[in-house]
C-alpha positions in Angstrom: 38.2 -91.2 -21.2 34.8 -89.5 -20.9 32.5 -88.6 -23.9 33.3 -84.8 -24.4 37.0 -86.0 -24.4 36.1 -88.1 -26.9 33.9 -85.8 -29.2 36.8 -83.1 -29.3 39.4 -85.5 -29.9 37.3 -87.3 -33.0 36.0 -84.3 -35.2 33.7 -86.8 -37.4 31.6 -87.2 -34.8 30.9 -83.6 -34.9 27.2 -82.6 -36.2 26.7 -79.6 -38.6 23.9 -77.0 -38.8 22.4 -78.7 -41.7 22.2 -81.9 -39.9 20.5 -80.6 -36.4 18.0 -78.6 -38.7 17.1 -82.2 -40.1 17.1 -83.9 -36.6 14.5 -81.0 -35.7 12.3 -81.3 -38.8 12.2 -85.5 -38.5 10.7 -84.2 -34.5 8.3 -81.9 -35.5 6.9 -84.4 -38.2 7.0 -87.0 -35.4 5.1 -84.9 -32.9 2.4 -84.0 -35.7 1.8 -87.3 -36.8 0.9 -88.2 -33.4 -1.3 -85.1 -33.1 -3.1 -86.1 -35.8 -3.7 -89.7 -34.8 -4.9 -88.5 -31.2 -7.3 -86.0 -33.2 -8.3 -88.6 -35.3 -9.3 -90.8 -32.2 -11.3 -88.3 -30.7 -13.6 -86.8 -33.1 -14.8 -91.0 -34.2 -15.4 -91.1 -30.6 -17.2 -87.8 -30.0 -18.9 -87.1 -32.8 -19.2 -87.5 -37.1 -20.8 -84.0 -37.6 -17.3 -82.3 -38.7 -16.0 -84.2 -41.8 -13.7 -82.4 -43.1 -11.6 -84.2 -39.9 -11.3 -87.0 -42.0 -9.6 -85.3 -44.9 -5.7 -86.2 -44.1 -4.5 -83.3 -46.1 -6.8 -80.7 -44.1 -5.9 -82.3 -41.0 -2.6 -81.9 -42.1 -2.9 -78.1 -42.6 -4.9 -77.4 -39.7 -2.6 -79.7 -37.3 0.4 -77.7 -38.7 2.0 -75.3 -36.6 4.2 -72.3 -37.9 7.7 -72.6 -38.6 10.3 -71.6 -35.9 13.5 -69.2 -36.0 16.1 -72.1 -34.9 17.9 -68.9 -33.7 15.3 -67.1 -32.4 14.7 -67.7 -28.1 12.0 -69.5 -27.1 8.7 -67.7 -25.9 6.6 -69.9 -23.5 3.3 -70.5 -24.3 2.0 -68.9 -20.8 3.1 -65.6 -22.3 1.3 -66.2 -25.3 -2.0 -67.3 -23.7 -1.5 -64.2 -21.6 -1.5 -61.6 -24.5 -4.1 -63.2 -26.6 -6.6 -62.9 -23.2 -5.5 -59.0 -23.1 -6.8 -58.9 -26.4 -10.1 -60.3 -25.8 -10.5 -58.2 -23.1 -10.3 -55.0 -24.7 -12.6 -56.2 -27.7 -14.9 -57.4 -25.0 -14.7 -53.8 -23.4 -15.0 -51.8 -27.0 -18.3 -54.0 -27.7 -19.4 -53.6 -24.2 -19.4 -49.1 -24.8 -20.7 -49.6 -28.1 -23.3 -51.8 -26.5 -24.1 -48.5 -24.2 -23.9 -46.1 -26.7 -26.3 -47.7 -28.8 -28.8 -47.7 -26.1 -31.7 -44.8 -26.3 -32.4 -44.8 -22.9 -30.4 -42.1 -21.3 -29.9 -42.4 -17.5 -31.3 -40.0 -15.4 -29.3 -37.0 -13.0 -31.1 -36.0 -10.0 -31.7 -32.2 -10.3 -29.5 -30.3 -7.5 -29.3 -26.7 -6.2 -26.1 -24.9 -5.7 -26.3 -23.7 -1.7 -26.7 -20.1 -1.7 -25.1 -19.9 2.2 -21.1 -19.9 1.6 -20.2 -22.8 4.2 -19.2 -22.1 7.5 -15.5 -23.2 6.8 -15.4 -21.3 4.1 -16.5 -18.3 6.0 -13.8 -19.2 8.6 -11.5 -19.1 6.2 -11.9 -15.7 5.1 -12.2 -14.1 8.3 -8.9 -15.9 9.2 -6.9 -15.3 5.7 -8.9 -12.6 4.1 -10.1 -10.2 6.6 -10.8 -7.8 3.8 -13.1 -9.7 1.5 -14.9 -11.3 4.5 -16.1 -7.4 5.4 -17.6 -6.8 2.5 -20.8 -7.3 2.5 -22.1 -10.4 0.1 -25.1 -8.7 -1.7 -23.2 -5.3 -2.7 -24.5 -2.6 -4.6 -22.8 -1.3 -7.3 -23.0 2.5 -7.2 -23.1 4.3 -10.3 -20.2 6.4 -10.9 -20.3 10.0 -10.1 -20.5 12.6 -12.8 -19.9 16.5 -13.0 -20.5 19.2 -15.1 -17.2 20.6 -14.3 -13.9 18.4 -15.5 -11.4 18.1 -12.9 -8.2 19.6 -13.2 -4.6 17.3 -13.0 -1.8 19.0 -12.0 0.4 16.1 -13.2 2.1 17.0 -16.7 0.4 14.8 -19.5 2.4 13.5 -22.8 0.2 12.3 -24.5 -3.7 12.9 -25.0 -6.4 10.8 -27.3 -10.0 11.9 -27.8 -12.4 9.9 -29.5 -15.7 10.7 -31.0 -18.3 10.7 -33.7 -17.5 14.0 -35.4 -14.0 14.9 -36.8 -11.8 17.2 -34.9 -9.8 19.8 -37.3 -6.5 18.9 -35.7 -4.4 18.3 -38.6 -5.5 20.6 -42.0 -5.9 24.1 -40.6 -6.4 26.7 -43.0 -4.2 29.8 -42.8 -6.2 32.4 -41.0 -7.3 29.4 -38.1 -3.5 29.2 -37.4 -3.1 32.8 -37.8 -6.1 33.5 -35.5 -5.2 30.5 -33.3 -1.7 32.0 -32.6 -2.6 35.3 -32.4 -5.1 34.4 -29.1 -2.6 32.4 -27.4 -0.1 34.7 -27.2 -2.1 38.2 -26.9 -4.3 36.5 -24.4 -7.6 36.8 -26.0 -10.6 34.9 -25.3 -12.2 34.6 -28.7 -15.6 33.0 -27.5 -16.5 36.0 -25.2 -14.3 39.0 -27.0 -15.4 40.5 -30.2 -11.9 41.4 -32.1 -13.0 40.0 -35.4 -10.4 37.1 -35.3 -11.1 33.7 -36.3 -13.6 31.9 -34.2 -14.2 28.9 -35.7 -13.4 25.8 -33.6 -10.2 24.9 -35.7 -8.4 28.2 -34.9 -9.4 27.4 -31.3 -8.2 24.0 -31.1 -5.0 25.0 -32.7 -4.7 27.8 -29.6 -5.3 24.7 -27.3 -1.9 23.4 -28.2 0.8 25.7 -27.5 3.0 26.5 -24.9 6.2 28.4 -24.0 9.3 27.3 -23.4 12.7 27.7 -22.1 15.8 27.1 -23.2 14.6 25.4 -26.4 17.5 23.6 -27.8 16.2 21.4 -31.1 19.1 19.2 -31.1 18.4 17.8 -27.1 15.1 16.6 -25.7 14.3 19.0 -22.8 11.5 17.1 -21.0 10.7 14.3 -20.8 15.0 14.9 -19.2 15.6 10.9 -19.4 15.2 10.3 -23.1 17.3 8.2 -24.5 17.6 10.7 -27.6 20.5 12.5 -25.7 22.9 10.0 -25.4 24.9 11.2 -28.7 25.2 14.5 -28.0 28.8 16.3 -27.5 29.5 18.0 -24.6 29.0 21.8 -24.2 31.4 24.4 -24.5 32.6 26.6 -21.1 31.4 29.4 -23.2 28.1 28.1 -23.8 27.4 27.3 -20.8 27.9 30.1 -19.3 25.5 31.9 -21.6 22.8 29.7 -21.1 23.0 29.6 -17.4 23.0 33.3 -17.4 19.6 33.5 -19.5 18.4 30.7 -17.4 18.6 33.1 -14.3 16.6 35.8 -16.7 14.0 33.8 -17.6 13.4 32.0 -14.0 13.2 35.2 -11.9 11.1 37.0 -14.6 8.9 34.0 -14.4 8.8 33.6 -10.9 8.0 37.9 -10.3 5.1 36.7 -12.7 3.6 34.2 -10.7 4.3 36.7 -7.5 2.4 39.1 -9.3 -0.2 37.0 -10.4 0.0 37.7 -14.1 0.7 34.1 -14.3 -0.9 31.1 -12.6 1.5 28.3 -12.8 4.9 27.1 -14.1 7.0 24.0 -13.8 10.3 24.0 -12.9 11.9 20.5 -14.3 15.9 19.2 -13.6 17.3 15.8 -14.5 16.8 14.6 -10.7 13.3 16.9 -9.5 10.5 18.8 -10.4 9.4 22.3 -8.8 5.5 23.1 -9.2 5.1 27.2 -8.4 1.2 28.5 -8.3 0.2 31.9 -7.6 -1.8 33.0 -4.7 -5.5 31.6 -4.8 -5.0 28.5 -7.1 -6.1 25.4 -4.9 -7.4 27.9 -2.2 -4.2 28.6 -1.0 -3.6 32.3 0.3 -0.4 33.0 -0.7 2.5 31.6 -3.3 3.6 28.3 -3.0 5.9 25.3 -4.5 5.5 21.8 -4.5 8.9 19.9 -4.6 9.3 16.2 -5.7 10.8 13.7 -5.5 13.1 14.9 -2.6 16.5 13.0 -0.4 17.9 13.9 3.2 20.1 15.4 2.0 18.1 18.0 0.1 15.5 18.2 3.1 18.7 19.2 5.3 19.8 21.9 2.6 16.7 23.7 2.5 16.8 23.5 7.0 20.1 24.8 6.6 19.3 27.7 4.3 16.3 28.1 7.6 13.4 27.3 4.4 10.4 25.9 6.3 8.3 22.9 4.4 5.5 20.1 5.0 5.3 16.7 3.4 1.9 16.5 2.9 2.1 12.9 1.6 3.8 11.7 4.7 2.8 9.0 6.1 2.7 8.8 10.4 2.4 5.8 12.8 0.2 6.0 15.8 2.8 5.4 17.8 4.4 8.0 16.0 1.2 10.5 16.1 0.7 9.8 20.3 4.8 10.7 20.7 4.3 13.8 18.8 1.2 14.3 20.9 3.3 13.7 24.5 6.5 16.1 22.9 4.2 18.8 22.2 2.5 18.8 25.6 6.1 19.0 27.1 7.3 21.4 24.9 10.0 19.5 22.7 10.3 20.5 19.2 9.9 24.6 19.4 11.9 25.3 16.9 11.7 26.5 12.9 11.2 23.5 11.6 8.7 21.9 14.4 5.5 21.7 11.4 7.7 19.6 9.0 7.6 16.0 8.7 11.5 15.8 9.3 11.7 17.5 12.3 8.6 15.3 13.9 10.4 12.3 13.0 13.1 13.8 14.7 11.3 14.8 17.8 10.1 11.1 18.1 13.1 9.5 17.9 14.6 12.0 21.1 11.5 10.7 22.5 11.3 7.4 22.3 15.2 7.2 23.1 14.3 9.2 26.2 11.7 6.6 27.1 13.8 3.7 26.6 16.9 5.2 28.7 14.9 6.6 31.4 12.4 3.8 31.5 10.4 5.7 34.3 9.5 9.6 34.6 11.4 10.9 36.9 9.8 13.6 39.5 12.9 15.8 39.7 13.2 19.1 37.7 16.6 19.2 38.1 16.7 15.7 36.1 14.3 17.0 33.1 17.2 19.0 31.9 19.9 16.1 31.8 20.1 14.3 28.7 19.9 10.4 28.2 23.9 10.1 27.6 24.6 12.3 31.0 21.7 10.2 33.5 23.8 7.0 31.9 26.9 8.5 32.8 25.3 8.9 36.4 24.4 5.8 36.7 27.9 4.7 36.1 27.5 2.3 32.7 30.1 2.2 30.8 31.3 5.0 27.9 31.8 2.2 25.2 27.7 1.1 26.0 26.5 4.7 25.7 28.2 5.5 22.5 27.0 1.8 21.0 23.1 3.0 22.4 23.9 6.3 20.7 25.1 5.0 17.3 22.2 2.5 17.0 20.1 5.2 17.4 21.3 7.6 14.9 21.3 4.7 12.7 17.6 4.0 13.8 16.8 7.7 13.0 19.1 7.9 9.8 16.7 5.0 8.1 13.7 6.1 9.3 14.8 10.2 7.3 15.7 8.2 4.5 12.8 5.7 4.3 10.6 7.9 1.6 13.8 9.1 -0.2 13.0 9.1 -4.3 8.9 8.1 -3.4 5.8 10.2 -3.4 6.0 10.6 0.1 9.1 12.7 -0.1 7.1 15.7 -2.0 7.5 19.0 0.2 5.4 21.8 0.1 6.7 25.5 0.8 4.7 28.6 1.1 4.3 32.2 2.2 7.2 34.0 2.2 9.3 30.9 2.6 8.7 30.5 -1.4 10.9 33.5 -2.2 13.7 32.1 0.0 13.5 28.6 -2.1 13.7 30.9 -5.3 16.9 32.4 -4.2 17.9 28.4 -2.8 17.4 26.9 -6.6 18.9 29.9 -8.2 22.5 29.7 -6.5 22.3 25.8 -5.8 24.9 23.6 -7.7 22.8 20.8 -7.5 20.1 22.8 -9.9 22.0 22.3 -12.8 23.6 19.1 -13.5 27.4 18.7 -14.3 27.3 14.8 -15.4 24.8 12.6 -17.2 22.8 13.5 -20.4 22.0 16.8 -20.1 25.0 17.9 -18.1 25.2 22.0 -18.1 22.1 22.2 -19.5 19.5 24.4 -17.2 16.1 23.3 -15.9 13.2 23.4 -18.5 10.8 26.1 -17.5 7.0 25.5 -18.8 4.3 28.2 -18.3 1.0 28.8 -19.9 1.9 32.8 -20.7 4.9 34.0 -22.2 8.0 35.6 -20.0 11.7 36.4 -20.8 13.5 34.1 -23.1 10.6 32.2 -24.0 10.1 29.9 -27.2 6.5 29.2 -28.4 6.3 25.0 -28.6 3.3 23.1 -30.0 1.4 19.9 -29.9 2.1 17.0 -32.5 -1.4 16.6 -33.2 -2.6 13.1 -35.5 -5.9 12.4 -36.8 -7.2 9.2 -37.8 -10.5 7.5 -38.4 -10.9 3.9 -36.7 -13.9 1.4 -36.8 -15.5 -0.2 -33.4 -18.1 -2.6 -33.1 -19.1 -2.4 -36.6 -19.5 1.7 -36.3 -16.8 4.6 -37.4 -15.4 7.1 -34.7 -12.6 9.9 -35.3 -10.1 9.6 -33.4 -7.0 12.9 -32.5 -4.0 12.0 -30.4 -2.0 15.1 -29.1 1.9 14.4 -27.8 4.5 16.3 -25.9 4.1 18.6 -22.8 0.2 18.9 -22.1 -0.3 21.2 -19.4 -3.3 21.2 -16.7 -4.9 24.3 -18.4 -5.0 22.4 -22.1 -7.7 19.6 -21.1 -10.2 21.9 -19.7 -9.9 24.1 -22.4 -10.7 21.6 -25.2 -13.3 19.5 -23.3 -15.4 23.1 -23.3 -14.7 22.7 -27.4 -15.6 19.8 -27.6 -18.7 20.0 -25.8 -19.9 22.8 -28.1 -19.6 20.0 -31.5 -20.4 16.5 -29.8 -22.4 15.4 -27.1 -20.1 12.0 -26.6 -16.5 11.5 -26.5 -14.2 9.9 -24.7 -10.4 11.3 -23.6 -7.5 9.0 -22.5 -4.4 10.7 -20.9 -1.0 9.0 -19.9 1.1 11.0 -16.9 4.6 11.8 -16.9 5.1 9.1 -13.7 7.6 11.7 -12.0 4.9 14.2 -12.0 2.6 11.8 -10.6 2.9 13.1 -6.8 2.1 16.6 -7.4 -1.4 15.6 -8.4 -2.1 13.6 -5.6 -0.1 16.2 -3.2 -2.6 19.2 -4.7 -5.8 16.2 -4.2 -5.2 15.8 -0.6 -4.6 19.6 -0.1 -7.9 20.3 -1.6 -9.7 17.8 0.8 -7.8 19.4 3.8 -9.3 22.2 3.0 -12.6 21.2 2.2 -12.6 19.3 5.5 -12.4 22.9 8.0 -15.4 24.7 5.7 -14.6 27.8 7.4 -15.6 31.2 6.2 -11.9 31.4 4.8 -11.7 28.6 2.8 -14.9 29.2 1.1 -14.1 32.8 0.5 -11.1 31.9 -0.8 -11.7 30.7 -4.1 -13.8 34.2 -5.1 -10.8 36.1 -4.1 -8.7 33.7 -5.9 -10.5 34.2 -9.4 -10.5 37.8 -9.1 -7.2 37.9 -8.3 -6.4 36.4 -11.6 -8.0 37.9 -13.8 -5.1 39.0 -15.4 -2.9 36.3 -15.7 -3.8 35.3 -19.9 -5.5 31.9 -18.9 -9.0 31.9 -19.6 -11.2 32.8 -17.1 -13.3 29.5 -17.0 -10.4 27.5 -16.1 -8.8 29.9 -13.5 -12.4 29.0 -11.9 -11.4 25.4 -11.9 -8.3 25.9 -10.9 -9.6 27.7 -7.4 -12.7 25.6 -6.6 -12.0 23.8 -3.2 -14.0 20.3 -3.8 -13.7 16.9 -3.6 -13.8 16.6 -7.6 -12.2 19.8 -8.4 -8.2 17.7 -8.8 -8.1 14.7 -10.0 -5.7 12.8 -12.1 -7.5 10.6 -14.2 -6.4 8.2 -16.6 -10.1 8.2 -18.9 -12.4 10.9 -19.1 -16.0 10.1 -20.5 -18.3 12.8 -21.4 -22.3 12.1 -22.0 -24.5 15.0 -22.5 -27.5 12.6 -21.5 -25.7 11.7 -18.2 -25.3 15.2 -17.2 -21.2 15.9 -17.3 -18.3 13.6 -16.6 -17.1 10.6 -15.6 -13.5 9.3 -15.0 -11.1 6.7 -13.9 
C-alpha cells in the first residue's frame, strides 16, 4: 500500500488549515533566527560603529519581514527588484531636469536665415503639379482696385439691398407729404432734382420714390417672384373660371408692355415663369440698335421650338472648342450650314458634328464632284458594309450629337439672345405657348410675373420693405437700411446719386436672385463685344440711344448708364464701396 493510499484511507492523519498556518509560522521564526545570528556574525567582524545591531529587539524588528497572504500567489523577488529599479530611475530622471532647470546658463542657438530662393524641387514641383501658381510671378504687385465716378449697372434682379453709413437714411418714418411727393414722382415721371413742380424735394420723399415698382398680376395671398417659395405650398387650386380671367389680362398687360418697350416709352421689363426668365430692352440700351430679349435658363427642347416657329437666336455664353472653332472654320469655307439658323450656337454644333462624322467616314477627301453630293450612309452603302453597321455608326452619332445639344441644358450657357425683328416673333411664341404658363406645381395656372420700371395695363404699384437700424463697429456707430423684395437695375443707381448728395462714405451690399444671374453676365460680355470693334457705330450708338429715351419715365441719368458701351458700365457686384476722397467707386 503506498502513502497517498494510506493518507485517504486514515483521515487522522489529515492536517488542518490551522495546523499548516503553525508549521509555516515555526519556519519563518526558524529562518529569522538564523538571519539574525548570521547578521550578528558579521557586523562583530566588520565593524562596532552601528550599535543599535546589538539590541536583540531592534534586530528583531529590522530582520522582520512582512506577513504573507497564505492564499495569496507567490511574486518572485526578480520582479520585485525589477519595479523598485524602475522607480529609481524615474526619480533619478525628475532630479536630473530639475538639476537643468535650475541651471542659469541657457544654451546657445546658432542664428539662421530662412533661404529666400524656393528650392529647386520645390519649383519642380509646381511647374509639374501647379502650372498655374508656378506662372505667377513671385514678387507680385498688388494693384489697387479700380474706381469710377459712374456705378455700374446689374441687370440681374436684386432681393435684397443693405447700405451702410455714418448719417441716417429716412427709410422708415416718412412724413405724409414725403410719401405723397415720393409717390406722386414715381408714377407721373417727374424728376424732382431738375423740375420745379413745387413737390417735395427733400431726400426722404426721394428715397421713398426709389422703392417702388409695378407689377402684374399681384395676387396677395401667393408669392409671385421669387416663383419657388416655399410660401405657396398651401394654396388651393384655382378655379377654371379664374383662370381664364387672369390669363386673359395677362395677354393685356404683356402686349401693352411689350408695344411699350417697342416704342421706347419704356426701357426694360422682366418676363418671370416658374421654369425661365425673359429680359426685353428697348432699342439703344447696352448699344444695341434694335429690341431685344435675353432668354435663360433654356433646354433642347425649347431651343428646337423657337427653330421650329423659324425664331433666329445666339448663345452668347456658349462655350466652343478649338477643334470645334477650326470645323466651323472648314464648313463655312465649303459652304455647310447656309441656312436660318447658321449664327446660332445650336446649329454650329450641328454643323460640326456632320463634319466631323464626314471626316471619320470618308477618312480622305475625295477629288470627285460627283462624290461631294453623296452622303456618309450612301459612300458606306457603296462600299458594300453592312446596313446593321451603318445604322449602329448612325445612332452613336445622334447620340454623340444629342449630348453634346443637351450638355448646357438648365446652366448659364444655355441663355439665348434674340433681336431685330425676330423679338416680335418670340412675343407672339410666349404669348400662345403652353409651356408659358404652368399647369402643375406651385403656381399652376398662375401667369408669368411682369416687372417694369413705368406703369402699363393691369399694373399694381409694389414697394420695398425698407428697415433701419443703428449698429456699432470697431468701437464707432454707423446707420445701417436694408431694402427687400424685387430691386430692379434702375433702383441702385438712383439712390447711390442720393446718397452721394448726404454722405461722402458708404458702403452697399447686394444678394442676386441666382436664376437671374446669367443675364448680367450675358449683358457684360455683350458690352465688351462691342467695345472691342470701336467703330463709328458703336460709339454713336449710345447718343442715339439716350435720346431715344427720353421719354420712357426713368430718369435721365440712368438711361445714360444704361447705354454707355464700357468695360465698367455692367457689372454685377456683390459690394459697392463709395469714397468721395478716392474719387467714385469700388466693387466686388
Amino acid at each position: 500500500m503506498s502513502t497517498n493510499e494510506g493518507l485517504l484511507s486514515n483521515p487522522s492523519q489529515w492536517k488542518r488549515p490551522e495546523e499548516i498556518l503553525k508549521m509555516q509560522r515555526l519556519k519563518r521564526k526558524q529562518r529569522a533566527l538564523q538571519d539574525r545570528i548570521n547578521n550578528q556574525t558579521k557586523s562583530a567582524s566588520g565593524s562596532t560603529s552601528n550599535q543599535a545591531s546589538d539590541d536583540p529587539i531592534a534586530n528583531r524588528f529590522e530582520a522582520g519581514t512582512k506577513r504573507k497572504n497564505p492564499f495569496s500567489s507567490n511574486v518572485e523577488s526578480s520582479a520585485k527588484r525589477q519595479k523598485e529599479a524602475q522607480s529609481s530611475d524615474l526619480s533619478n530622471g525628475d532630479q536630473s531636469i530639475f538639476d537643468l532647470l535650475n541651471k542659469t546658463q541657457a544654451p546657445t542657438v546658432p542664428q539662421l536665415e530662412a533661404p529666400v530662393v524656393k528650392p529647386v524641387l520645390e519649383q519642380r514641383f509646381l511647374q509639374y503639379y501647379c502650372p498655374v501658381e508656378a506662372a505667377l510671378s513671385e514678387k507680385e504687385v498688388e494693384e489697387p482696385p479700380t474706381t469710377s465716378k459712374v456705378v455700374p449697372i446689374h441687370w440681374s434682379i436684386k432681393n435684397k439691398l443693405r447700405i451702410i453709413c455714418r448719417t441716417p437714411l429716412p427709410g422708415t418714418n416718412l412724413k405724409t407729404n414725403q410719401e405723397a411727393s415720393g409717390l406722386t414722382s414715381f408714377v407721373r415721371c417727374i424728376d424732382t432734382k431738375e423740375s420745379s413742380t413745387g413737390l417735395d424735394i427733400s431726400p426722404g420723399a426721394r428715397f421713398y420714390q426709389a422703392t417702388l415698382y409695378w407689377q402684374h398680376p399681384y395676387l396677395p395671398w401667393y408669392t409671385l417672384f421669387p416663383r419657388n417659395s416655399r410660401n405657396n405650398n398651401s394654396q388651393a387650386p384655382l378655379h377654371e373660371s379664374v383662370r381664364e380671367v387672369l390669363a386673359k389680362e395677362w395677354n393685356t398687360s404683356f402686349r401693352n408692355l411689350f408695344q411699350l418697350v417697342r416704342a421706347r416709352q419704356c426701357p426694360y421689363f422682366y418676363l418671370c415663369a416658374n421654369s425661365f426668365t425673359v429680359l426685353f430692352r428697348a432699342a439703344g440700351i447696352g448699344g444695341r440698335v434694335d429690341t431685344h430679349a435675353l432668354l435663360t435658363p433654356t433646354t433642347r427642347g425649347m431651343r428646337a421650338a423657337l427653330k421650329q416657329e423659324e425664331i433666329e437666336f445666339t448663345m452668347p455664353l456658349k462655350k466652343v472648342s478649338t477643334i470645334t472653332q477650326e470645323s466651323l472654320n472648314r464648313s463655312a469655307e465649303s459652304g455647310i450650314g447656309n441656312s436660318s439658323f447658321s449664327n446660332s450656337s445650336e446649329e454650329q454644333s450641328q454643323a460640326t458634328s456632320t463634319e466631323e462624322t464626314a471626316d471619320r467616314s470618308l477618312g480622305a477627301e475625295d477629288d470627285d464632284d460627283d462624290d461631294d453630293d453623296m452622303s456618309s450612309e450612301q459612300w458606306l452603302e457603296s462600299l458594300g458594309v453592312d446596313a446593321a453597321e451603318i445604322r449602329k455608326i448612325s445612332e452613336n452619332q445622334r447620340k454623340k450629337q444629342h449630348q453634346r445639344e443637351c450638355g448646357s441644358d438648365y446652366s448659364d450657357q444655355s441663355l439665348v439672345l434674340i433681336e431685330g425683328p425676330e423679338c416680335q416673333a418670340f412675343f407672339n411664341f410666349l404669348l400662345n405657348a403652353k409651356s408659358t404658363i404652368a399647369k402643375v406645381g406651385r403656381l399652376a395656372w398662375i401667369p408669368p410675373t411682369l416687372l417694369a420700371p413705368v406703369s402699363f395695363v393691369g399694373a399694381a404699384l409694389r414697394t420695398l420693405q425698407t428697415r433701419s437700424s443703428k449698429i456699432r463697429m470697431d468701437g464707432e456707430d454707423y446707420y445701417s437700411t436694408e431694402l427687400q423684395g424685387v430691386i430692379l437695375p434702375h433702383i441702385l443707381p438712383y439712390l447711390t446719386d442720393l446718397l452721394c448728395e448726404s454722405t461722402d462714405n458708404y458702403s452697399v451690399t447686394l444678394a442676386t436672385v441666382p436664376s437671374t444671374a446669367a443675364l448680367c453676365e450675358a449683358s457684360q460680355k455683350l458690352v465688351n463685344d462691342a467695345d472691342k470693334e470701336n467703330d463709328a457705330n458703336a460709339l454713336a450708338a449710345p447718343v442715339f440711344g439716350k435720346e431715344n429715351l427720353s421719354d420712357c419715365g426713368v430718369n435721365m441719368r440712368i438711361v445714360e448708364h444704361m447705354c454707355r458701351v464700357t468695360k465698367d458700365s455692367v457689372f454685377d457686384a456683390e459690394r459697392l464701396l463709395y469714397s468721395k476722397e478716392a474719387g467714385g467707386f469700388s466693387w466686388s
